[in-house]
N, C-alpha and C positions, 0 to 999 in steps of 0.2 A: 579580198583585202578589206572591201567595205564592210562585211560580217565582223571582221577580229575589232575593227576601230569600234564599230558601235558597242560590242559587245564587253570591250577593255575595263570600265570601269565596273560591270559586273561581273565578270571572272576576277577584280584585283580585291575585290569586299567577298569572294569562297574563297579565294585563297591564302587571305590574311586569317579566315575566321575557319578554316578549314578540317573536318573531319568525319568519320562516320564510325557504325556500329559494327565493325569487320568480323564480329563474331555469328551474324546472321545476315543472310544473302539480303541486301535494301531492295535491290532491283531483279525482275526478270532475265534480261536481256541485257545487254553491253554491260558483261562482267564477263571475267573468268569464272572462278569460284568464290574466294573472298574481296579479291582485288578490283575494281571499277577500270572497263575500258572508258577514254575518253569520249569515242563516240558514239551516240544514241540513234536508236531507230528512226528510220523515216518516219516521214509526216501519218498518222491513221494508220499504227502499228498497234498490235493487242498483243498483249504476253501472258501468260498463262506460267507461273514455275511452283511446283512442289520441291522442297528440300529434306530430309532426315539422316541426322547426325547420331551415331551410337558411340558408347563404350563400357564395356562388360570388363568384368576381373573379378577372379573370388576371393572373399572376405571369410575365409577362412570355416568356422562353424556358422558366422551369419551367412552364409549362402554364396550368391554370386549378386557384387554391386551393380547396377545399368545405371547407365544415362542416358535416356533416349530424347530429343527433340524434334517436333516436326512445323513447320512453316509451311506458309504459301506466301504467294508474290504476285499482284497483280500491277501489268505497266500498262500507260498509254499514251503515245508522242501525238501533242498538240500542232509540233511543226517540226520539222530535220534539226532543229535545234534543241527544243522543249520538252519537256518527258514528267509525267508523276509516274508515283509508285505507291501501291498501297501494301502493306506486311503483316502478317497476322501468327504469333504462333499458337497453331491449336494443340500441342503435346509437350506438359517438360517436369518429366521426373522432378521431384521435390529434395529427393537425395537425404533425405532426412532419418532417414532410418523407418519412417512409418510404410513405407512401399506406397506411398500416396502420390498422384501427380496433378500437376495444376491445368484443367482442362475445362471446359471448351477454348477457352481462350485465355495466353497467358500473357500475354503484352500483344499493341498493335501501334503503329507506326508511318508514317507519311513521310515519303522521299519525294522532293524537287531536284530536278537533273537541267541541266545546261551543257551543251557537247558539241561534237564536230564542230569545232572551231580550228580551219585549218590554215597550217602557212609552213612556205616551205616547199612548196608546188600540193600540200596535202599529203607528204610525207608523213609530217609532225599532226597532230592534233591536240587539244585542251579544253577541259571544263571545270565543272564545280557542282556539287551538292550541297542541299540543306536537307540533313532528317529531324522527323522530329518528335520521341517515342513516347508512348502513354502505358505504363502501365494496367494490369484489370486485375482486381481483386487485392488480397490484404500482402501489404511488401515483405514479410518475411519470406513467401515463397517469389520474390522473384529473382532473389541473388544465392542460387544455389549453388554446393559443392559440385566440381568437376568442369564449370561454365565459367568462361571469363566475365568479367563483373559486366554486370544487365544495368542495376540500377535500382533503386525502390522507389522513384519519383519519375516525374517528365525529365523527359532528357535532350538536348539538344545536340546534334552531330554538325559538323559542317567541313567539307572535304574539297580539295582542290588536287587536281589529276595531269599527267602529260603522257599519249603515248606517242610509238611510231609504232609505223605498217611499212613493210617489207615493199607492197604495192599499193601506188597512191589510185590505180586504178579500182583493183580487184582489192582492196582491204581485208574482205572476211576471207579471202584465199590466200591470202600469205599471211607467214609470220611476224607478231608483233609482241611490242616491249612496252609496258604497262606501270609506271608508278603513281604515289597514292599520298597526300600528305595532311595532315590535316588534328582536330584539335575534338571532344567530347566533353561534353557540358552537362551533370548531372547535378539535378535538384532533388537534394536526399537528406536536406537538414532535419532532422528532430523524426525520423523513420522508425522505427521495429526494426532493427536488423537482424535478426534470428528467433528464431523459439526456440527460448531457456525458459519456460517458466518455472519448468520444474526442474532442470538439471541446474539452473543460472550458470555464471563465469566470473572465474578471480578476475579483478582487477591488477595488471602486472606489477608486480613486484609484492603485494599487500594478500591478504586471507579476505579481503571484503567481496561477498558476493555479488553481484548484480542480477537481476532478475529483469529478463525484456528490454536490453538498456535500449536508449532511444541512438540516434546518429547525432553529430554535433559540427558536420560539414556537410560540402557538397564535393565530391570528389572530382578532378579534373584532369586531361590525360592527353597526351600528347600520340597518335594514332601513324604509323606510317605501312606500308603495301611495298611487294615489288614483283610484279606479273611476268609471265613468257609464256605466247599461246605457240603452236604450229600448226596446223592443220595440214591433213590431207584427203582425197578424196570420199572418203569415208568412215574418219576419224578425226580427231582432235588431241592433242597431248598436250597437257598444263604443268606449270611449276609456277610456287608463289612463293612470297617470306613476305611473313604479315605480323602484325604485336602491337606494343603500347609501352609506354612511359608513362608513369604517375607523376603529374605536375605537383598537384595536391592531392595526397593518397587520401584514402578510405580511413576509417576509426580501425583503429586496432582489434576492433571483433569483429571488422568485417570478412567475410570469406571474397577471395581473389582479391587481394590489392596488392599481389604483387606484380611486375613488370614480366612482360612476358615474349615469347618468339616461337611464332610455330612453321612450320615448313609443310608445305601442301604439292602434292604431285597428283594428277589425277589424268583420266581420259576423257574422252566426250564422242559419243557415237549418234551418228546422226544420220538414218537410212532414210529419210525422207524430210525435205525444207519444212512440214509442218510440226514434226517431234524432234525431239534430244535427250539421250540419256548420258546426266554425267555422273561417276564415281573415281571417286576420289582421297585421299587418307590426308591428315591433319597430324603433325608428329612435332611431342614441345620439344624446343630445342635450349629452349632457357626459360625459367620462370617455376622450376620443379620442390624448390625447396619453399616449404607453407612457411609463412609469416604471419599467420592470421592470427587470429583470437588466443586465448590462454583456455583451453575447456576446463572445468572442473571433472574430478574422476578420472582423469585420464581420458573423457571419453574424444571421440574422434569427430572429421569435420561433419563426417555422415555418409551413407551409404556403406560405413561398416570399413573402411579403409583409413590407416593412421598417417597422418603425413603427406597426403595427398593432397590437395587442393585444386589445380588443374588438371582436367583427363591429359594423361601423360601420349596418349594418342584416341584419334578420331576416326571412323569410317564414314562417307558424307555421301548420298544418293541425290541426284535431283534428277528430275523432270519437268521439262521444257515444252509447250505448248506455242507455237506460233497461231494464235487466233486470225486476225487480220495481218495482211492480207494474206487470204485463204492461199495457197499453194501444195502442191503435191508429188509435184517433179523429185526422183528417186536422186538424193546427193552422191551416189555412186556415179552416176550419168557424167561422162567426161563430156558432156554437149548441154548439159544444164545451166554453165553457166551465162550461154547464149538465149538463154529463154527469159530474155529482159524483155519489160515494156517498157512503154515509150515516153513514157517519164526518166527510168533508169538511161534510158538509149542517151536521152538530151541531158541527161547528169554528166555520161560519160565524155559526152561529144564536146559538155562546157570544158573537163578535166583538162582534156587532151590539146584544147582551143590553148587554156593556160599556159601548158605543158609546152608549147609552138610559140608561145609567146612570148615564156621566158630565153626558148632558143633563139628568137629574134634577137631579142635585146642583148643576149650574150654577143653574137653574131657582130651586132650594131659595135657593140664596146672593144670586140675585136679588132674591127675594121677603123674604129677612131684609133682605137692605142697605134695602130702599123700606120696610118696616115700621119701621127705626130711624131710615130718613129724617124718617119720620113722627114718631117720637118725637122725634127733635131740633124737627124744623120747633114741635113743641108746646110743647114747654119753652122756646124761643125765643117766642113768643106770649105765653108765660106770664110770662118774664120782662119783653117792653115792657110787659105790663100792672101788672105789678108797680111799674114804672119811672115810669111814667104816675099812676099813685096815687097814688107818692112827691110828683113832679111836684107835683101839686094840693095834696098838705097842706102842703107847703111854702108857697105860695102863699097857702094861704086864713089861714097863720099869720104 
């Protein structure tokens, strides 16, 4: 209880300014796939996560379009509450029609995390993020067809989180429900939002061409999540509903500005506490119909497809590295979860201390309520007998 108070007024400043980059994994570890669980790794935790996202369809005589993206993720909890994250993507198709991609490095990224923050006997938990993304290299390749809008600037995310855990003992072995809410802040005034040098773009409604037009906002977006893990001995199974709202959309030749919803199902296998393999599909469920820019020619947003703007579905790979602390125990093992130390041991033993202590005091509120029962039930007694005396002298006079 003394954690939630302290920590109140900074969980109430993520969660007014709240949101993130749901299009790319922020963190390692205490997520699903797009979605943010509320609780963070113990204290001297290392994460290690590789991510890659595709999506292929043929474009007819131009061939077959790809969107390929690939990420890493690296975390580290400074204490059972505090966590960074550093993000890096090193692969992202440019979608352009050139078959060119933007590599070694196409943005990178710093997440702050705040979490297990529990109440409720540790049922409930709650935290908060702040990202905060840099792009690398020149901005027309960072807001490509088939990706939800990146950004061509510094970007700020900032996200505010609630789950539950099925058990307030054993958390990462039961099932839990996962929401996400929060706000994105991009600084994209006066950008290159596309290469048109040579093809340019009408301006809507007029024949006046634009050549390289610049940006003339900064687009801003309202971000929400909705997770469900379950686990089982040697598997994982997820489902999410994740998207955005444009507060203040993008310029009208921006590619992705419009609102969007995707639905993610996926698995997670995990034959030993130090690795994790998850796959998983991304399928849009709204946001399908392009809004974007006007091209000149007729020509398309890029990668050879008309009308498209978001990959109308995703296949997503990641792999998961537990660095610290080193472990090796097979998660198949129905006796694994007994191979705690004694840190873990005296976690448990505080839980459970709790767990006895809010039974007490139930106990306690029991035993007053029947003790005042009692006193009413007596004073009512006392009263008919009162009433009853009356009765009589009445009578006898």
């Amino acid at each position: 209880m003394r954690q939630i108070v302290k920590f109140i007024p900074h969980f109430t400043f993520l969660v007014l300014m709240a949101g993130s980059s749901f299009g790319q994994s922020l963190t390692s570890g205490s997520k699903i796939i797009h979605v943010q669980e509320a609780r963070t790794p113990k204290e001297g935790t290392l994460t290690f996560y590789n991510n890659m996202s595709a999506f292929g369809k043929s474009a007819g005589s131009q061939g077959t379009a790809w969107d390929v993206r690939n990420a890493i993720n690296l975390d580290y909890s400074f204490t059972d509450n505090l966590m960074i994250a550093a993000n890096a993507t090193l692969y992202q198709d440019l979608n352009d029609g050139s078959g060119d991609a933007n590599t070694p490095v196409h943005d990178f990224s710093l997440t702050f995390k705040a979490g297990s923050f529990g109440f409720s006997a540790d049922y409930f938990q709650f935290g908060g993020l702040i990202n905060l993304s840099f792009p690398v290299g020149d901005s027309p390749k960072h807001n490509t067809a088939f990706e939800v809008y990146r950004g061509l600037g510094p970007a700020l995310h900032l996200e505010g989180f609630l789950s539950y855990y099925g058990d307030n003992l054993f958390p990462d072995e039961s099932y839990s429900l996962h929401s996400n809410l929060g706000i994105g802040l991009y600084f994209d005034k006066n950008k290159e939002a596309i290469n048109t040098k040579q093809a340019g773009i009408f301006k809507p409604g007029t024949k006046i061409v634009e050549n390289a037009p610049k940006t003339t906002t900064g687009p801003m977006e309202f971000r929400y999540g909705f997770g469900a893990k379950y686990p089982f001995s040697f598997i994982d199974l997820y489902g999410e509903v994740w998207g955005n709202v444009f507060i203040k959309e993008p310029d009208y030749f921006i590619q992705a500005r419009e609102n969007y919803t995707y639905l993610t199902i996926g698995i997670g296998a995990k034959p030993v506490d130090l690795l994790r393999l998850d796959i998983s599909a991304d399928i849009l469920a709204n946001g399908s119909k392009n809004n974007s820019y006007f091209p000149n020619k007729g020509d398309d947003l890029g990668g050879g497809l008309k009308d498209i703007n978001y990959a109308p579905w995703k296949i997503n790979i990641g792999f998961k590295v537990n660095i610290l602390p080193f472990k090796t125990t097979y998660a198949i093992d129905p006796s694994r979860r007994y191979e705690i130390s004694e840190r873990e041991a005296t976690e448990i033993r505080s839980r459970v201390r709790i767990i006895e202590e809010d039974e007490a005091v139930t106990r306690d509120k029991v035993e007053t309520l029947k003790a005042k029962r009692k006193d009413v039930e007596t004073n009512l007694k006392q009263l008919r007998d009162l009433l009853k005396q009356l009765d009589t002298n009445q009578d006898n006079n």
